[in-house]
N, CA, C and O atoms as CSV, one atom per row, in Angstrom:
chain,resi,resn,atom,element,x,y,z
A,1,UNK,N,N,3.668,39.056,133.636
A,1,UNK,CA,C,3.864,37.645,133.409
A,1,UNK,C,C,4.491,37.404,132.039
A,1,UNK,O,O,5.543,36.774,131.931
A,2,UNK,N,N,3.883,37.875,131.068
A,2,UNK,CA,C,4.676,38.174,129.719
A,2,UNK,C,C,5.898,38.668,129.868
A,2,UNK,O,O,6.530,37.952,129.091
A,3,UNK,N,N,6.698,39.438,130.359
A,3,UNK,CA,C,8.088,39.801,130.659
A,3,UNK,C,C,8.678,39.099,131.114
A,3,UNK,O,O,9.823,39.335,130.726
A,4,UNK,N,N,8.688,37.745,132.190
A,4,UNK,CA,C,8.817,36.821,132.336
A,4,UNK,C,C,9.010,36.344,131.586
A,4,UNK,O,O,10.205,36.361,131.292
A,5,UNK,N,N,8.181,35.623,130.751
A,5,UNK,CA,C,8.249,34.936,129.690
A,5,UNK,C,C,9.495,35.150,128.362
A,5,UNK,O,O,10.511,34.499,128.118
A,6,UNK,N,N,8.969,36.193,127.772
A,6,UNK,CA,C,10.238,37.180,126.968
A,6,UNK,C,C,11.608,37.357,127.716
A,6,UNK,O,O,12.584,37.341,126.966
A,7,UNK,N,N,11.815,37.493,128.805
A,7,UNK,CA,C,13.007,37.212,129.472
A,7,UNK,C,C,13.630,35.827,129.143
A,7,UNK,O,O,14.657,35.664,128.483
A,8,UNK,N,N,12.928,34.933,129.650
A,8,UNK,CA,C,13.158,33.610,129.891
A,8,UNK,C,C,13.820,33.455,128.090
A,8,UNK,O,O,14.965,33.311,127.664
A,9,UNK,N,N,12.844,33.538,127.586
A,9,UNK,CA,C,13.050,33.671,126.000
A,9,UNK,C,C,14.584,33.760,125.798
A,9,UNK,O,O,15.344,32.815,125.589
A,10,UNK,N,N,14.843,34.858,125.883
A,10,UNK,CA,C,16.371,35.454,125.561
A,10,UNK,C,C,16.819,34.856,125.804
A,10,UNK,O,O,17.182,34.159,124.857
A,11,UNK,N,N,17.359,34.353,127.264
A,11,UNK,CA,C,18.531,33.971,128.005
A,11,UNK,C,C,18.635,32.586,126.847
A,11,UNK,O,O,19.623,32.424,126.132
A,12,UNK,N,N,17.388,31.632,126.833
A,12,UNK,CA,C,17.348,30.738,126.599
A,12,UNK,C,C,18.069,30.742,125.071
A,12,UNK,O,O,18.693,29.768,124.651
A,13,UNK,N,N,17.902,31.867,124.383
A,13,UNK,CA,C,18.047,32.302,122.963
A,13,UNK,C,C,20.099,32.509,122.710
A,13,UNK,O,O,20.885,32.254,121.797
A,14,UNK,N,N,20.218,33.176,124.296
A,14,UNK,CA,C,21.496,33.704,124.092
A,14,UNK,C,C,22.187,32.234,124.381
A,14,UNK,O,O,23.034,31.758,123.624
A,15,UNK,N,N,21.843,31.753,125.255
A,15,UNK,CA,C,22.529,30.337,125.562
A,15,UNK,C,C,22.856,29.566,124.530
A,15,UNK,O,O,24.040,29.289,124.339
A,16,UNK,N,N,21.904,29.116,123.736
A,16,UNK,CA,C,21.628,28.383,122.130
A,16,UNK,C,C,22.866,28.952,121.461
A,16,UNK,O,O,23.797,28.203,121.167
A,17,UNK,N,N,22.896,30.027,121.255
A,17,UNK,CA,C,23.687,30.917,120.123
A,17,UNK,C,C,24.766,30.681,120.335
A,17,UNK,O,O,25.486,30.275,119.422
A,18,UNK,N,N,25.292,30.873,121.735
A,18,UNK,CA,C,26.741,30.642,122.681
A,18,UNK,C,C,26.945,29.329,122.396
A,18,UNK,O,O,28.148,29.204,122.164
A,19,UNK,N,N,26.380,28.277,122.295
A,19,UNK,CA,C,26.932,27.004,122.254
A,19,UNK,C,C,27.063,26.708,120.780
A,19,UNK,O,O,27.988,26.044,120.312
A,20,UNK,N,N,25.980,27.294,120.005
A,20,UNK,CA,C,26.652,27.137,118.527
A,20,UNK,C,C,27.228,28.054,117.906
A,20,UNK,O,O,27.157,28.116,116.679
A,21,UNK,N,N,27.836,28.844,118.559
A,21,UNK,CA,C,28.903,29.688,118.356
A,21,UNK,C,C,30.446,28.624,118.576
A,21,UNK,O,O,31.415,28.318,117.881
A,22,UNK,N,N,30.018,28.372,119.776
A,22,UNK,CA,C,31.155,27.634,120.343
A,22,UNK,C,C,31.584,26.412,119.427
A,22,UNK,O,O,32.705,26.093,119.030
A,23,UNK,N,N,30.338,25.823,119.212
A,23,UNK,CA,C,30.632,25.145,118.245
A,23,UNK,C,C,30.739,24.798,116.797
A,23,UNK,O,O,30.563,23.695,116.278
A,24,UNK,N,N,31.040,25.866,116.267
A,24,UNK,CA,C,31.008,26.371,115.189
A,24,UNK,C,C,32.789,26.590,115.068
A,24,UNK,O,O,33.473,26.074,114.185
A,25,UNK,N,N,33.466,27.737,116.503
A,25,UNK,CA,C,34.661,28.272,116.386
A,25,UNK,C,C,35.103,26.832,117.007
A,25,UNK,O,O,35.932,26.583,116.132
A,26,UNK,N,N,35.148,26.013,117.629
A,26,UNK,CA,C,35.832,24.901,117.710
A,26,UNK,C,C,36.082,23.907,116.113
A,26,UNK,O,O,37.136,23.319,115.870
A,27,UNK,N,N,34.668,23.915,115.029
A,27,UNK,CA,C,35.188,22.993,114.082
A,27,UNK,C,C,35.537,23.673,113.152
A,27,UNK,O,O,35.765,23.096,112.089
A,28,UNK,N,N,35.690,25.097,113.240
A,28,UNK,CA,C,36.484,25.722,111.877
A,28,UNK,C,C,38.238,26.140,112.346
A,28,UNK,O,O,39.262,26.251,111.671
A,29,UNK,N,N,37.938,26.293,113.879
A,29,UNK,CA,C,38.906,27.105,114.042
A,29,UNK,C,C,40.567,26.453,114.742
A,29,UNK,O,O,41.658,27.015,114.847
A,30,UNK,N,N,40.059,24.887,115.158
A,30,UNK,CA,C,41.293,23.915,115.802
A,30,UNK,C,C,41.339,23.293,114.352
A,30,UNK,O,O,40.614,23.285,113.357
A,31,UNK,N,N,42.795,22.673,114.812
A,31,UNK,CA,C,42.692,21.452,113.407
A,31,UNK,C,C,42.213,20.519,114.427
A,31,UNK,O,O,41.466,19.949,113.631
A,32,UNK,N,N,42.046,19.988,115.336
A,32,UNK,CA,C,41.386,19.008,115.545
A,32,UNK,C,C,39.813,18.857,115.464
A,32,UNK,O,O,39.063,17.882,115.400
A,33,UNK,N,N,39.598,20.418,115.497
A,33,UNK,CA,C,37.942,20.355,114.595
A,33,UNK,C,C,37.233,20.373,113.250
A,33,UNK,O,O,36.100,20.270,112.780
A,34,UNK,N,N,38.691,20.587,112.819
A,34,UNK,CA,C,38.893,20.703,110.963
A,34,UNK,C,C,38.817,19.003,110.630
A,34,UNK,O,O,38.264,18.720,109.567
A,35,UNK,N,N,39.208,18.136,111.264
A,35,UNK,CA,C,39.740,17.063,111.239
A,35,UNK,C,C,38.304,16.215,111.252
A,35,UNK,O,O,37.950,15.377,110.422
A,36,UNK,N,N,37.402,16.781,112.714
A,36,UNK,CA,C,36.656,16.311,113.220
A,36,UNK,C,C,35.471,16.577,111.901
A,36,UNK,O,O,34.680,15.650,111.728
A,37,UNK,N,N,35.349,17.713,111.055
A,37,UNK,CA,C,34.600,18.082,110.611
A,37,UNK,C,C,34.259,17.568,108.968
A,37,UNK,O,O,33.265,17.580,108.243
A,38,UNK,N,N,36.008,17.016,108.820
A,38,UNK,CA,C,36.049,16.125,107.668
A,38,UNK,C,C,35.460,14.607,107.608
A,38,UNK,O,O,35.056,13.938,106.657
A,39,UNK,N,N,35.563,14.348,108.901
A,39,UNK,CA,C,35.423,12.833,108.952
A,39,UNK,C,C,33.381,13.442,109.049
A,39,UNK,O,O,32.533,12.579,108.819
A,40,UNK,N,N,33.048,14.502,109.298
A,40,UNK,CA,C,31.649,14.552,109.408
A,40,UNK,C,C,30.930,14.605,107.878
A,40,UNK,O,O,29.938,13.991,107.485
A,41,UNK,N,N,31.644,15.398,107.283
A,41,UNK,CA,C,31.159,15.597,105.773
A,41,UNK,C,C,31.944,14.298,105.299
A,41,UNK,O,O,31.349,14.108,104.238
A,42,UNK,N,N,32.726,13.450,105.365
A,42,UNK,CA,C,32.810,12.479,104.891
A,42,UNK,C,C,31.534,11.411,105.224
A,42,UNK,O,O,30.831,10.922,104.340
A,43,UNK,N,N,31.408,11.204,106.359
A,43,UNK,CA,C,30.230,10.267,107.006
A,43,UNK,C,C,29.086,10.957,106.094
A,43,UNK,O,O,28.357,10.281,105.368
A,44,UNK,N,N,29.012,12.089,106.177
A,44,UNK,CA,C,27.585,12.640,105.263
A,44,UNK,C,C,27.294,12.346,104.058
A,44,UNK,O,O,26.125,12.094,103.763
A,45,UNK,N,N,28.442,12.317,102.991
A,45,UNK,CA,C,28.606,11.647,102.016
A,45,UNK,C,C,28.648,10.690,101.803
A,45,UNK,O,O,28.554,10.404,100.610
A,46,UNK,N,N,28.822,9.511,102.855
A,46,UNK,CA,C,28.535,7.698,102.816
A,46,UNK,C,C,27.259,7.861,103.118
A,46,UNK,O,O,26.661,7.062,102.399
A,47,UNK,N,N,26.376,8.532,103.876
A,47,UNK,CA,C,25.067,8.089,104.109
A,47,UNK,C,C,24.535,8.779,102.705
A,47,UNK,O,O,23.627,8.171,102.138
A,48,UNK,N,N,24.977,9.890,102.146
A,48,UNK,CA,C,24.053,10.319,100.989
A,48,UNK,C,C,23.995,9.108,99.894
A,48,UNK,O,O,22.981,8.714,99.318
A,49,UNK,N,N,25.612,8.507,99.713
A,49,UNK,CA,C,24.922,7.594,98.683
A,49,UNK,C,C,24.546,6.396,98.896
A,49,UNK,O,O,24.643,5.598,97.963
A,50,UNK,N,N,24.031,5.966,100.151
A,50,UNK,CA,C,23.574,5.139,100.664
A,50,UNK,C,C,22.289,5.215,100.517
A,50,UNK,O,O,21.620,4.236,100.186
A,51,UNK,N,N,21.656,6.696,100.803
A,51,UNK,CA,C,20.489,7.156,100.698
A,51,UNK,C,C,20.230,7.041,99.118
A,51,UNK,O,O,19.198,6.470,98.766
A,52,UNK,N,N,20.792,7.367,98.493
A,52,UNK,CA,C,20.809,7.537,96.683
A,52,UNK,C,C,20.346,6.669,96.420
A,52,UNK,O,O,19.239,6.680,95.881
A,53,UNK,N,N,21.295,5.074,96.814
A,53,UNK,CA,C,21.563,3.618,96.039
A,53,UNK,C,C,19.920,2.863,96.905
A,53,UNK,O,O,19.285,1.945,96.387
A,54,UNK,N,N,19.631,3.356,97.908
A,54,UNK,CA,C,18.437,2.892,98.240
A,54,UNK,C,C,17.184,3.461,98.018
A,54,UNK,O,O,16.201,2.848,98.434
A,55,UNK,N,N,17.006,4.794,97.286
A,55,UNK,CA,C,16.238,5.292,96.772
A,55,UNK,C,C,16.190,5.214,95.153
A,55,UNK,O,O,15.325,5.734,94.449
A,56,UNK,N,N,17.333,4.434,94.702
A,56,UNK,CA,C,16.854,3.937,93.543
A,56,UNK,C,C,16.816,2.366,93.468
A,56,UNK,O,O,16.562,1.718,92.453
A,57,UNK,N,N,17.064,1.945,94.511
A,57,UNK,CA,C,16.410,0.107,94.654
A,57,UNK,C,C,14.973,0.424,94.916
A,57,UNK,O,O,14.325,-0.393,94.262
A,58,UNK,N,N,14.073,1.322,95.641
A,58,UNK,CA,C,13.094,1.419,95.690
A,58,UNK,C,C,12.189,1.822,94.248
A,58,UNK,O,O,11.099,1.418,93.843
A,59,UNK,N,N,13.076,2.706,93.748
A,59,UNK,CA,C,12.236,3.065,92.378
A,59,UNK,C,C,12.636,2.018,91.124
A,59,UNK,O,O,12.221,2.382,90.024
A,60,UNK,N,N,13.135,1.189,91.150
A,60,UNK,CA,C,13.520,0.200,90.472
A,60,UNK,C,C,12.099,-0.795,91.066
A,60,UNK,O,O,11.128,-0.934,90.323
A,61,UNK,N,N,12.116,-1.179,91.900
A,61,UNK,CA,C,10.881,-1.863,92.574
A,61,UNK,C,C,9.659,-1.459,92.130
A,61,UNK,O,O,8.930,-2.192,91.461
A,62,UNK,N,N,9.359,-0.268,92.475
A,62,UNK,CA,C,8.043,0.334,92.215
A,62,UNK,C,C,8.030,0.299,90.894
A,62,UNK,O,O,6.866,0.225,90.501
A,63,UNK,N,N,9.141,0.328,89.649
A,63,UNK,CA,C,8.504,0.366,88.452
A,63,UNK,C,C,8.190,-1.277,87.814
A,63,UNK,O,O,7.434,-1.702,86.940
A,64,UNK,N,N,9.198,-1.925,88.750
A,64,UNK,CA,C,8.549,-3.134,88.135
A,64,UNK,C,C,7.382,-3.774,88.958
A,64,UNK,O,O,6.916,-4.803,88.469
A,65,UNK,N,N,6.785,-3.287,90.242
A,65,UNK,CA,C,5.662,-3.488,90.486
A,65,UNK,C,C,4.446,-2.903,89.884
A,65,UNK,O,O,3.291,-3.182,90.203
A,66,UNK,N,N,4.753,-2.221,89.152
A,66,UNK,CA,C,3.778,-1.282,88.454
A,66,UNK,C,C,3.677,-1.959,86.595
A,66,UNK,O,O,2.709,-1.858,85.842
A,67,UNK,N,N,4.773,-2.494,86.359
A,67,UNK,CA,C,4.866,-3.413,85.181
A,67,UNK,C,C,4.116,-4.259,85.584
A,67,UNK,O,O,3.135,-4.254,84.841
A,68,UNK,N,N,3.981,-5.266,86.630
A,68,UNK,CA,C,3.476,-6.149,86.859
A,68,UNK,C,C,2.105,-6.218,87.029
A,68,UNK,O,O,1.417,-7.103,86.520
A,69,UNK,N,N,1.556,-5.067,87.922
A,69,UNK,CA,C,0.014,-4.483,88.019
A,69,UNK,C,C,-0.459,-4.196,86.851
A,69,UNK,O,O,-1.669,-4.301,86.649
A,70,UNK,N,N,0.244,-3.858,86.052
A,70,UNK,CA,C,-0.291,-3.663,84.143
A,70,UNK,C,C,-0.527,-4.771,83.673
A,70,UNK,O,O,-1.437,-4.917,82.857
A,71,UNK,N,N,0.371,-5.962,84.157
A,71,UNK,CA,C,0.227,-7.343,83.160
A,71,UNK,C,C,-0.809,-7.547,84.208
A,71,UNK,O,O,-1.788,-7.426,83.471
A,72,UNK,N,N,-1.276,-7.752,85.298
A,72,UNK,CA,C,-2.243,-8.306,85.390
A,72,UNK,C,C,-3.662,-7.977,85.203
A,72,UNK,O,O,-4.637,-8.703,85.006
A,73,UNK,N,N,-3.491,-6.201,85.357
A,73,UNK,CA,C,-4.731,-5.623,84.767
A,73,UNK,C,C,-4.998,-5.864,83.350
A,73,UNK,O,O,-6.150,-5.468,83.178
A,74,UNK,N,N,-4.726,-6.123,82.705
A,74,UNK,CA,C,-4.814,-6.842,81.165
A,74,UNK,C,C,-5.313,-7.865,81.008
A,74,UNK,O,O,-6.283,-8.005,80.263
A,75,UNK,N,N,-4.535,-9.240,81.957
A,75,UNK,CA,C,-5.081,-10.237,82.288
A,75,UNK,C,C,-6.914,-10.541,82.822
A,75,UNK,O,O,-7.737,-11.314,82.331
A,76,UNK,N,N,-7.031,-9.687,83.859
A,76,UNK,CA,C,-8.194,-9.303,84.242
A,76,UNK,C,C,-9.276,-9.067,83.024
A,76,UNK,O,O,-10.214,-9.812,82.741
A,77,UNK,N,N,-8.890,-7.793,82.352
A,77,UNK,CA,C,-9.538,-7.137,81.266
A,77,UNK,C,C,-9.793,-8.364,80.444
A,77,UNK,O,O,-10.953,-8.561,80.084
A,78,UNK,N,N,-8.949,-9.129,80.135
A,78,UNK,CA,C,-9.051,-9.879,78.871
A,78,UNK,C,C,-9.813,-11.072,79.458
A,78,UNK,O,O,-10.898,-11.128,78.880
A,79,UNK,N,N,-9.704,-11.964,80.287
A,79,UNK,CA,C,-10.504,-12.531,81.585
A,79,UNK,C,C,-12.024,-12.019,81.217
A,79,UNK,O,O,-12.995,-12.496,80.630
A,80,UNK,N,N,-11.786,-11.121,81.701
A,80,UNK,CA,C,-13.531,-10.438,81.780
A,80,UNK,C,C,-14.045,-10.278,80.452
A,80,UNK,O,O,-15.270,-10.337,80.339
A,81,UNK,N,N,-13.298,-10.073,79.342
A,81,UNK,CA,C,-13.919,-10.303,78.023
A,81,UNK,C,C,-14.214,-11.779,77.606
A,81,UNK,O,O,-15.298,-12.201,77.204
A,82,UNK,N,N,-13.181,-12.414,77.755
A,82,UNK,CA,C,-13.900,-13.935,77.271
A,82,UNK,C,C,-14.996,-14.352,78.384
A,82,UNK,O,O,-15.953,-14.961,77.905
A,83,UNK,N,N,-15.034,-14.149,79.705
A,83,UNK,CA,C,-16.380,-14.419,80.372
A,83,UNK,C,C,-17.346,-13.380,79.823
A,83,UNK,O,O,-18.430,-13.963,79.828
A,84,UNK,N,N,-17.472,-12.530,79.498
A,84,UNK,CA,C,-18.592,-12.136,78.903
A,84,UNK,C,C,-19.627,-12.300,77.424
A,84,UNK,O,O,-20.818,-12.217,77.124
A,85,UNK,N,N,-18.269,-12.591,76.756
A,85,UNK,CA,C,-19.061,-13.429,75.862
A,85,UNK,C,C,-19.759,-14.994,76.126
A,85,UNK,O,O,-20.870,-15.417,75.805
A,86,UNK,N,N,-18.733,-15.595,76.777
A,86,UNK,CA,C,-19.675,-16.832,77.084
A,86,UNK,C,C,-20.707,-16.443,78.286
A,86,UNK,O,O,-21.394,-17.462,78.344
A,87,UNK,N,N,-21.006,-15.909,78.879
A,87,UNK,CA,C,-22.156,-15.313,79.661
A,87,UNK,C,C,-22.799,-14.967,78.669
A,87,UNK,O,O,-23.819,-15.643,78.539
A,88,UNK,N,N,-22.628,-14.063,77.761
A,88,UNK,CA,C,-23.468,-13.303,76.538
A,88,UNK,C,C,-24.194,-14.308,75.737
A,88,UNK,O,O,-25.409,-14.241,75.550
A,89,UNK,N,N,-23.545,-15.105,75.333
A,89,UNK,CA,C,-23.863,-16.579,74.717
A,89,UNK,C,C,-25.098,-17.226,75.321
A,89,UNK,O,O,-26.226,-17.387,74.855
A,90,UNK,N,N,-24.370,-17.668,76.907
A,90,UNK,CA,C,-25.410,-18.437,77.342
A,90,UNK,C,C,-27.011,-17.863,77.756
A,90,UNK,O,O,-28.032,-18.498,78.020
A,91,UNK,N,N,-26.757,-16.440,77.689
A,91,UNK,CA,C,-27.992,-15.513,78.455
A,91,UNK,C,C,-28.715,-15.116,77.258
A,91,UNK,O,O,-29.753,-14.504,77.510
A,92,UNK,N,N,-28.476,-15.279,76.108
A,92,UNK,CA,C,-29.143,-15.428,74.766
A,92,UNK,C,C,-29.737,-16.624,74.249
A,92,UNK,O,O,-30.562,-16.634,73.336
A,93,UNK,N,N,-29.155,-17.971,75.053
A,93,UNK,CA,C,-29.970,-19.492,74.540
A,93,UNK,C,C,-30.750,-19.527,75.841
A,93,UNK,O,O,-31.721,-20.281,75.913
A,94,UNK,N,N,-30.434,-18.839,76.786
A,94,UNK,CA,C,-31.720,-18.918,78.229
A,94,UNK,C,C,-33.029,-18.236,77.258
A,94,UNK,O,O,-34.123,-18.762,77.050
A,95,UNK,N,N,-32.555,-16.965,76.776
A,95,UNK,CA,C,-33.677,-16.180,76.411
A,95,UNK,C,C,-34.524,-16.757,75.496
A,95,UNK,O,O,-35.636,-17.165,75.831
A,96,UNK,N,N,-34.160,-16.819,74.516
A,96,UNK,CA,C,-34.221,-17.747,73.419
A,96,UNK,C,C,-35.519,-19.040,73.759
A,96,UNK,O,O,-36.671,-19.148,73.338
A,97,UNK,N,N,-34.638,-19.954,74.774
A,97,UNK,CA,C,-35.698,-20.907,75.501
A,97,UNK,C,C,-36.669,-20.509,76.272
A,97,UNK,O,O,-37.680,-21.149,76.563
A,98,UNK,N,N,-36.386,-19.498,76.594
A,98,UNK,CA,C,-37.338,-18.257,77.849
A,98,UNK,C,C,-39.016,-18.026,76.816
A,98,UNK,O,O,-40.191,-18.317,77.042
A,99,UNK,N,N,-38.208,-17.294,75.546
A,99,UNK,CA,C,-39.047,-16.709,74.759
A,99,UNK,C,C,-39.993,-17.666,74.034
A,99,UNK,O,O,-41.112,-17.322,73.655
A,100,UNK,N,N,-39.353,-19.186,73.822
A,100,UNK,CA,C,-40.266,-19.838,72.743
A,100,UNK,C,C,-40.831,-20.567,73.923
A,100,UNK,O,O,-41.863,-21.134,73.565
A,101,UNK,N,N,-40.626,-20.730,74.903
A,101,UNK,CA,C,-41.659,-21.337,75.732
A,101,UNK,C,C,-42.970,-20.313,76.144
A,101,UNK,O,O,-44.094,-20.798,76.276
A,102,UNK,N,N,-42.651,-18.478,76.381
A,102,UNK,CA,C,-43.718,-17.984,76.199
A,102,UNK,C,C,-44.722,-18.029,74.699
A,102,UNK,O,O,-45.848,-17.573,74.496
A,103,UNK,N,N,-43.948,-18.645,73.959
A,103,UNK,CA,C,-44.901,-18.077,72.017
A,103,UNK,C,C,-45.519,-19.737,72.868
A,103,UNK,O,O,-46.640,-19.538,73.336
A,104,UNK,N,N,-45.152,-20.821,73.058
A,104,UNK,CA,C,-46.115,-21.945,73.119
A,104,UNK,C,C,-47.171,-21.559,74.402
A,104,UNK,O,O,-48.316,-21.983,74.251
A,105,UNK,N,N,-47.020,-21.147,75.074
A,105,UNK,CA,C,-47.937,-20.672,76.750
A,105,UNK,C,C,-48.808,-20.020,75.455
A,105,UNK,O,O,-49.566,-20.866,74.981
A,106,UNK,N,N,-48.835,-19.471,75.169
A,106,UNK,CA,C,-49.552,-18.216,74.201
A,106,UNK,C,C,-50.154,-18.708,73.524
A,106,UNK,O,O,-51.351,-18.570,73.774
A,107,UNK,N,N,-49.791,-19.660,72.145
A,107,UNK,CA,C,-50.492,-20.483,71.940
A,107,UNK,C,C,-51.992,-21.505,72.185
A,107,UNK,O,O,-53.003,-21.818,71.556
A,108,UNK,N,N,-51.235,-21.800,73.776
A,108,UNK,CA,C,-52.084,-22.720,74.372
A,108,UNK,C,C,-52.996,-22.370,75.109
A,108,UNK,O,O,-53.932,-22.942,75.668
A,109,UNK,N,N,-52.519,-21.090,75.035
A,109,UNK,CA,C,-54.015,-19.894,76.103
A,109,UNK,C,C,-54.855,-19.483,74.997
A,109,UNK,O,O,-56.077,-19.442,75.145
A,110,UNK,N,N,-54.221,-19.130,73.737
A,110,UNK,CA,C,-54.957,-19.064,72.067
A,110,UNK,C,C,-56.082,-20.359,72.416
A,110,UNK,O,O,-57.227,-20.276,72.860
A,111,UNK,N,N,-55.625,-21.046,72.196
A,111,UNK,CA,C,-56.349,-22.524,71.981
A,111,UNK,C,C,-57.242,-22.848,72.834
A,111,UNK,O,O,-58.122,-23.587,72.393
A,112,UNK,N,N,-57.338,-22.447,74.254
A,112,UNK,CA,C,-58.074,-22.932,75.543
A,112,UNK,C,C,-59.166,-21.654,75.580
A,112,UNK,O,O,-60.285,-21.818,76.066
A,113,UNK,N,N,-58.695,-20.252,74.969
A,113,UNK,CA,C,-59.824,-19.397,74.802
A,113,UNK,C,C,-60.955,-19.660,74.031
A,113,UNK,O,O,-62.156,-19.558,74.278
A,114,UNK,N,N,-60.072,-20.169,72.638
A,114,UNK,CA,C,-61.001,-20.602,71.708
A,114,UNK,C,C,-62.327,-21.575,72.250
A,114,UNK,O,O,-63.511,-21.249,72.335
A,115,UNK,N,N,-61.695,-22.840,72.569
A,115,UNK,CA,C,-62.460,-23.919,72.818
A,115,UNK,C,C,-63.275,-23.427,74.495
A,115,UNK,O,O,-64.136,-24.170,74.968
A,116,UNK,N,N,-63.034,-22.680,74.917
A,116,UNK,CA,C,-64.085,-22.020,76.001
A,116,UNK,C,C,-64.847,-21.281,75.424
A,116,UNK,O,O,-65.925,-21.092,75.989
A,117,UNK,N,N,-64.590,-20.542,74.026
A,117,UNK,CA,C,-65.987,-19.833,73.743
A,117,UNK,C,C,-66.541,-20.672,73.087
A,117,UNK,O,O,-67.707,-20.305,72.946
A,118,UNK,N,N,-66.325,-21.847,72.471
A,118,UNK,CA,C,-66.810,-22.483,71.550
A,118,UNK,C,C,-68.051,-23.236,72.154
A,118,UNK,O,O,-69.018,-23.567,71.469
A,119,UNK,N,N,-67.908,-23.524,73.780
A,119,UNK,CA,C,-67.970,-24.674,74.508
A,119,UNK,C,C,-69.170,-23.631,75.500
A,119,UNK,O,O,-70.320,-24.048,75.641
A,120,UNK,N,N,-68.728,-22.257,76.140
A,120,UNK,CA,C,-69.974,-21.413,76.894
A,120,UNK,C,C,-70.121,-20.502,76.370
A,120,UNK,O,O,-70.861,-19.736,76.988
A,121,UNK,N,N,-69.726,-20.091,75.343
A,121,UNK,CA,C,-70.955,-18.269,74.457
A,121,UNK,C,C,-71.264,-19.342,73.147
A,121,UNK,O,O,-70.744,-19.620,72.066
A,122,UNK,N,N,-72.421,-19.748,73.940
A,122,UNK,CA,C,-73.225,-19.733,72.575
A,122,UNK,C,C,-74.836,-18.962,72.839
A,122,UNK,O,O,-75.425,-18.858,73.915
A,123,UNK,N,N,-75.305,-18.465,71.421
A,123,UNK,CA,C,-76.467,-18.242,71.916
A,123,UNK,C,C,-78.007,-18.667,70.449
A,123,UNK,O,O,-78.184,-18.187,69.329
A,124,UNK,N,N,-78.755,-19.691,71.207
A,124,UNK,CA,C,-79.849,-20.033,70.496
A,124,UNK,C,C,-79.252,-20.993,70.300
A,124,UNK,O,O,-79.796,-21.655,69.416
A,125,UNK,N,N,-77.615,-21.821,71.012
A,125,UNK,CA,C,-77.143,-23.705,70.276
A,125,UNK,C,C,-75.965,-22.983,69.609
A,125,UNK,O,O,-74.892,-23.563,69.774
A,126,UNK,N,N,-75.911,-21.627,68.752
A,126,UNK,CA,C,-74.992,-21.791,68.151
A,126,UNK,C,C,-74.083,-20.485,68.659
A,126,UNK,O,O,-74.356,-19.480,69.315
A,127,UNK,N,N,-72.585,-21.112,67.889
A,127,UNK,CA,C,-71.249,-20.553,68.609
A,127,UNK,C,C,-71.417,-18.913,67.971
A,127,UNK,O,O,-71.923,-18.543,66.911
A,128,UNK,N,N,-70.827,-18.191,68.986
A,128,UNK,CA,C,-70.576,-16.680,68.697
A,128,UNK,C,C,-69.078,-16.766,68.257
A,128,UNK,O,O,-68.036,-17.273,68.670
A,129,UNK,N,N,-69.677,-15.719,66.799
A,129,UNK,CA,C,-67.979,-15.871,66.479
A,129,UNK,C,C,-68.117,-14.068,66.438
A,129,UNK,O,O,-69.016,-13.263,66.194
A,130,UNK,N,N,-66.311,-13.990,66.926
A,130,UNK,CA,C,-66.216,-12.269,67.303
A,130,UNK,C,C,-65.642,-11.875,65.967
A,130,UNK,O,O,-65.385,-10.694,65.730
């Protein structure tokens, strides 16, 4: 079955070769394939710098999209710095109000301890002092 196969191979191999043989001695070897072969490397050369002039409109693009992604990452950056200070700001007068409302709670639990021992530990009428 493999010999088959490897057969098939060849022919298929010799066929290929024969036609670009053939066509090979047709565009070197007529002038009408010399002819044919100029206008091909000519066409090849309009698409190359076609290919060129549009592969540098693309990289012309990409660098100024990439200028542009810089100015706005900056923007961002600098954005996010002035919100953080005023966040920073305001999360320091929260605290601030946070904190002196615990020193008065504290205070007033000071004060309500006091006057509860003053008021139930006594012993013999008079106040226990610690």
């Amino acid at each position: 079955m493999s010999d088959d196969r490897n057969g098939g191979n060849f022919w298929l191999g010799f066929f290929l070769g024969g036609l670009i043989g053939g066509f090979i001695i047709f565009m070197l070897g007529t002038k009408e394939g010399k002819k044919k072969l100029e206008k091909l490397l000519d066409q090849a050369e309009v698409y190359e710098e076609e290919i060129e002039e549009k592969m540098s409109n693309l990289q012309e693009q990409g660098e100024k999209l990439l200028a542009e992604t810089e100015d706005i990452k900056e923007k961002v950056v600098k954005n996010m710095a002035d919100k953080k200070e005023i966040v920073s700001d305001s999360f320091a007068d929260k605290m601030d109000q946070t904190l002196s409302k615990i020193e008065e709670v504290q205070k007033k639990g000071m004060a309500l301890t006091q006057d509860i021992r003053h008021r139930y530990f006594k012993k013999n009428g008079k106040t226990l002092n610690t």
